[in-house]
C-alpha positions in Angstrom: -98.7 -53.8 3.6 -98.2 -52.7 0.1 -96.7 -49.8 -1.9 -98.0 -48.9 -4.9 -95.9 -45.8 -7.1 -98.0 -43.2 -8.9 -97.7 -44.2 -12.1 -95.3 -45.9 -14.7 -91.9 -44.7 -15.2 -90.3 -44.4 -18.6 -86.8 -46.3 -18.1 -85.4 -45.3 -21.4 -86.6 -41.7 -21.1 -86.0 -41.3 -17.0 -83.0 -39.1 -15.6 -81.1 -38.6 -12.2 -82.8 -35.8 -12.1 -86.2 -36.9 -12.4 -88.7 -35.2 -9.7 -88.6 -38.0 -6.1 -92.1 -38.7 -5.3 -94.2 -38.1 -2.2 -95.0 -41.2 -0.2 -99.0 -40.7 1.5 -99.8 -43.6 4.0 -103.4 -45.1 3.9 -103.9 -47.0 6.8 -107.6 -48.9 6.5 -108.6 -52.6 7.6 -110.8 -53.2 4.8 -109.0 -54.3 1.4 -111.8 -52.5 -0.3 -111.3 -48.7 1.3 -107.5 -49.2 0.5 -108.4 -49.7 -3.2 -110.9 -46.8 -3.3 -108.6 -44.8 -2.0 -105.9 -45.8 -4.2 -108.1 -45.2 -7.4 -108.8 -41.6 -5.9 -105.1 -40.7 -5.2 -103.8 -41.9 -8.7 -103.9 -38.9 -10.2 -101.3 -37.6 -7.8 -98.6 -39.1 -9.5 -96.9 -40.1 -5.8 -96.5 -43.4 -3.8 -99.5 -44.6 -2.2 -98.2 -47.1 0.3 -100.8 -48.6 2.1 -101.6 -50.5 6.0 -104.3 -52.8 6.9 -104.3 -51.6 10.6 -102.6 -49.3 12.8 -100.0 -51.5 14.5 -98.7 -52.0 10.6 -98.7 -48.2 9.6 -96.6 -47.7 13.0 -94.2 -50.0 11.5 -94.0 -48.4 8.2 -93.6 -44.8 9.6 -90.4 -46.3 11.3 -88.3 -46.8 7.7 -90.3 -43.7 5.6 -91.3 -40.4 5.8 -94.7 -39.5 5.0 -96.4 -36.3 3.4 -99.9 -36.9 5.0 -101.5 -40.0 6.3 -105.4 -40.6 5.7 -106.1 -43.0 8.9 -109.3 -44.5 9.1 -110.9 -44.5 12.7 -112.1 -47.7 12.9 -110.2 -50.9 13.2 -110.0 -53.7 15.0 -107.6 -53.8 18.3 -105.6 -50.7 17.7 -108.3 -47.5 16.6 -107.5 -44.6 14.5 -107.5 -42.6 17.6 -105.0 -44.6 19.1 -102.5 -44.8 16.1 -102.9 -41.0 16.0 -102.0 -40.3 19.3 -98.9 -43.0 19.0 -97.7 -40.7 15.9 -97.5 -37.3 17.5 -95.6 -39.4 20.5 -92.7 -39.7 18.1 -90.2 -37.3 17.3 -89.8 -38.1 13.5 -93.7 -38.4 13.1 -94.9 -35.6 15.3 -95.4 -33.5 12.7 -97.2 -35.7 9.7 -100.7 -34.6 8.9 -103.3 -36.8 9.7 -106.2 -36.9 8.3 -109.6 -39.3 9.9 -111.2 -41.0 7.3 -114.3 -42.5 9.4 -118.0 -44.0 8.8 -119.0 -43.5 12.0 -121.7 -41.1 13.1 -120.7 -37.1 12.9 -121.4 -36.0 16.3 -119.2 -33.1 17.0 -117.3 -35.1 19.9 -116.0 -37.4 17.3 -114.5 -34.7 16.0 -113.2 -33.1 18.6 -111.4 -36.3 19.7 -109.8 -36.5 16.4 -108.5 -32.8 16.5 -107.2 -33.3 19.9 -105.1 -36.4 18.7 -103.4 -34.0 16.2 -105.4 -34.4 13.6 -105.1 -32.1 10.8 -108.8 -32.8 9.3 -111.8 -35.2 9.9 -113.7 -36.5 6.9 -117.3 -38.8 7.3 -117.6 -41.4 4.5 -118.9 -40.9 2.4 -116.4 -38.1 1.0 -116.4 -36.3 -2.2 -113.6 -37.9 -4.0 -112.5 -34.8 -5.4 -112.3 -32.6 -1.8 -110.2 -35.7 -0.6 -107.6 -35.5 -3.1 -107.6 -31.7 -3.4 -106.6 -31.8 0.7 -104.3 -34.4 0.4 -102.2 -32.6 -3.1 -102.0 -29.5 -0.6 -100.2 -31.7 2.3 -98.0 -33.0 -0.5 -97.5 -29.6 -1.6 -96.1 -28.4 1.6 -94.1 -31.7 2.4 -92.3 -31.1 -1.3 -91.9 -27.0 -0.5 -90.4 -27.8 3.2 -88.3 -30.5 1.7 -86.8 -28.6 -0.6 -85.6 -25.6 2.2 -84.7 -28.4 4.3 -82.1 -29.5 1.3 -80.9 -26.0 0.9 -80.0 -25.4 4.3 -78.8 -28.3 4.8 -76.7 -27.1 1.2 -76.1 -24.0 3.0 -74.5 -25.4 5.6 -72.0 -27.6 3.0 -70.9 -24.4 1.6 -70.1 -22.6 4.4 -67.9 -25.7 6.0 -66.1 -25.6 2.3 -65.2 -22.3 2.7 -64.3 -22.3 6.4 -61.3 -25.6 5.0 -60.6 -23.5 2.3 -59.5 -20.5 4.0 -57.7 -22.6 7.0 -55.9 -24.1 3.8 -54.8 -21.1 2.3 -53.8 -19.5 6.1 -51.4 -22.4 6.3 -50.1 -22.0 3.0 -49.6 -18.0 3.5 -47.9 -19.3 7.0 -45.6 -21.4 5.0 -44.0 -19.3 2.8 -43.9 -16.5 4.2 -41.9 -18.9 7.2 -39.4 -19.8 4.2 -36.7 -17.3 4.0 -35.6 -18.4 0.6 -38.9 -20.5 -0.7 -37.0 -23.7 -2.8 -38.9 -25.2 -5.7 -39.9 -27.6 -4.1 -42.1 -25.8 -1.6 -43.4 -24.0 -4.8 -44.6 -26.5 -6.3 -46.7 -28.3 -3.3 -48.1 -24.7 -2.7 -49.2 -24.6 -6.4 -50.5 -27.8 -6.2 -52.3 -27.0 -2.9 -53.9 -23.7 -4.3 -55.2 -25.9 -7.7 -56.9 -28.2 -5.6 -58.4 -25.7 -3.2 -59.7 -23.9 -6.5 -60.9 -27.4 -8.4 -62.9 -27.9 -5.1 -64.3 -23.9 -5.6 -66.0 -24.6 -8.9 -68.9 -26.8 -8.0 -69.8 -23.5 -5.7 -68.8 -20.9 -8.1 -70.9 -22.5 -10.3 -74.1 -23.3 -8.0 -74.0 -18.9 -6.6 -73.3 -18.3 -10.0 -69.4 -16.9 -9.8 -66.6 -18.1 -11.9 -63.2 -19.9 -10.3 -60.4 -19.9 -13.0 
């Protein structure tokens, strides 16, 4: 198993904020499909991680998440039908694209076996190098769009707990003094001290919805 990123990454010029990329399975027994494939996908700029059979890709898709997997059909012991059918039994993978890569003939029922499986597609070798990587930059394409709504719900979500503390907070304090017949220095000062902390926590979101917290 090997993993291979997209390209070389300038250290001196590289932020935190530099785009993540991609990682695309390609899950073949023969050394020299992996490499064509590679070659093919390079332009892509993501991380080609690649699986010499379909026991090892089930492995991998255990630690990463993957924006499409090209799966070749035949291999020894476990087939690319198998593998397929093993993916969409798991929760995290069951909905990776697949696509079959296969060099076996193209009688529709190959086909139709493949589709049934889950696969997304089901390309006969030889394919046009340039079809193969326009299909797989539109699975990436959709993994990056769904990852980044996934990020701002899950951002969503963040912001709307903050505010929930906050306004507990600022009930208690209101509770407080208004319980204090005569409100001592003392008590003041924690309550000021309370409210400058609730409102150094604001910023970040004042800032990210475009509001200002002084």
């Amino acid at each position: 198993m090997t993993e291979r990123t997209g390209g070389p990454v300038d250290t001196e010029g590289a932020s935190n904020t530099e785009r993540p990329r991609s990682k695309i399975l390609l899950v073949d027994d023969r050394p020299d499909n992996l490499m064509a494939l590679e070659a093919i996908l390079a332009s892509l700029d993501q991380d080609l991680v690649t699986a010499s059979s379909g026991e090892e890709a089930l492995k991998r898709l255990l630690i990463d998440d993957f924006a499409v997997i090209l799966l070749d059909v035949q291999m020894p012991g476990m087939d690319g039908f198998e593998t397929a059918h093993r993916i969409k039994q798991r929760g995290r993978t069951r909905d990776t694209p697949i696509i079959f890569l296969t060099a076996i003939d193209r009688e529709p029922h190959h086909a139709f076996r493949g589709y049934a499986v889950g696969a997304v597609d089901y390309i006969a070798k030889p394919f046009d190098p340039w079809l193969l990587r326009a299909k797989v930059s539109v699975f990436v394409e959709l993994f990056e769009k769904n990852e980044r709504l996934a990020e701002l719900a899950h951002q969503r979500v963040r912001d709307f707990d903050l505010i929930t503390e906050v306004a507990e907070r600022l009930i208690a304090l209101d509770v407080l003094l208004d319980g204090a017949a005569t409100s001592n220095e003392e008590t003041l000062a924690a309550a000021s001290a309370e409210v400058r902390g609730l409102v150094s926590r604001l910023r970040p979101f004042a800032r990210s919805t475009g509001g200002q917290v002084e």
